[in-house]
N, C-alpha and C positions, 0 to 999 in steps of 0.2 A: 698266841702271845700270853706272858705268862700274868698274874696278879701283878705281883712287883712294878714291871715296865709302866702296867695300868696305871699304877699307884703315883711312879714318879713322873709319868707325862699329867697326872693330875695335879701335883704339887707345883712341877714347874709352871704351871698354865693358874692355878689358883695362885702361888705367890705371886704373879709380873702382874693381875686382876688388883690383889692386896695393895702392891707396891703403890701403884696408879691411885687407887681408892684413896689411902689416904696422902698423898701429895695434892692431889684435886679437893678431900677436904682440909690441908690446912690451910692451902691457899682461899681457897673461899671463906672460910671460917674466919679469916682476916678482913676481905673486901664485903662479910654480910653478915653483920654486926649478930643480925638474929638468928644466925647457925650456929655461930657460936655460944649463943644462948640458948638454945634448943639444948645442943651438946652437953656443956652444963647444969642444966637441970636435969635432962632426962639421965646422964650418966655420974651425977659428980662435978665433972671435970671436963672438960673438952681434950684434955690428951687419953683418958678414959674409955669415951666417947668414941674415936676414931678408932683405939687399938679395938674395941670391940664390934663395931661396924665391919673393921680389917681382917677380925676372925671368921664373923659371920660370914661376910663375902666369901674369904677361905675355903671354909668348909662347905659354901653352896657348891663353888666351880668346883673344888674339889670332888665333890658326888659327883657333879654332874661331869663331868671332864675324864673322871677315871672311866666312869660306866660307858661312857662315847667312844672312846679311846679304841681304834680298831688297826691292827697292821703297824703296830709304831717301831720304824728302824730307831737304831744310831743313830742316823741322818738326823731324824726327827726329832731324836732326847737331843741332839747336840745342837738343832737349832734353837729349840723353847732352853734352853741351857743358855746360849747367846741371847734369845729376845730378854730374857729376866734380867741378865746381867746389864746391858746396856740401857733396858728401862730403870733398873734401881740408877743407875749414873745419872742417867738425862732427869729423872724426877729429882734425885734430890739437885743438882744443879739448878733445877727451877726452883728449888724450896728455896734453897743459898742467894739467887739470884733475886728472889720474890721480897725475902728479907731483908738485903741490903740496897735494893729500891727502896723501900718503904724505911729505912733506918736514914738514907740519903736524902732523900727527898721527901 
């Protein structure tokens, strides 16, 4: 298997980790009041805060995902290709859904 293949089953598998990250902190970041203050102090900003948690995270799985990475078909890139794409939907759907609870009620 070559570098490359490495590279992109580590990207696909680090973004849908990212994706996840920070839908799970804005929603908390909402329901716990001092995450969102942690966030803010230690980065600025709590939108700040989470892109850079979102890198970090990134670029852990990334290492680590690329170097693991053994035998990866088509198959494979085409599923972590599907799992990304239907996690970036379904989370932001909970961001949208999270929001306009809390705007309604």
């Amino acid at each position: 298997m070559n570098t490359k293949t490495r590279w992109i089953i580590g990207a696909l598998q680090a973004a849908t980790v990212a994706v996840v990250l920070v839908a799970v902190l804005t929603v908390l970041a909402e329901l716990v009041p001092a995450l969102k203050d942690w966030l803010k102090a230690t980065f600025s900003h709590h939108w700040i805060g989470k892109g850079v948690l979102a890198l970090v995270a990134f670029v852990l799985v990334f290492l680590i995902a690329s170097a693991l990475a053994k035998n990866v078909s088509t198959q494979k890139l085409a599923r972590w290709m599907n799992v990304l794409s239907i996690t970036t939907v379904v989370t932001s759907l909970v961001i949208i859904g999270f929001f306009i609870v809390e705007t309604v009620f």
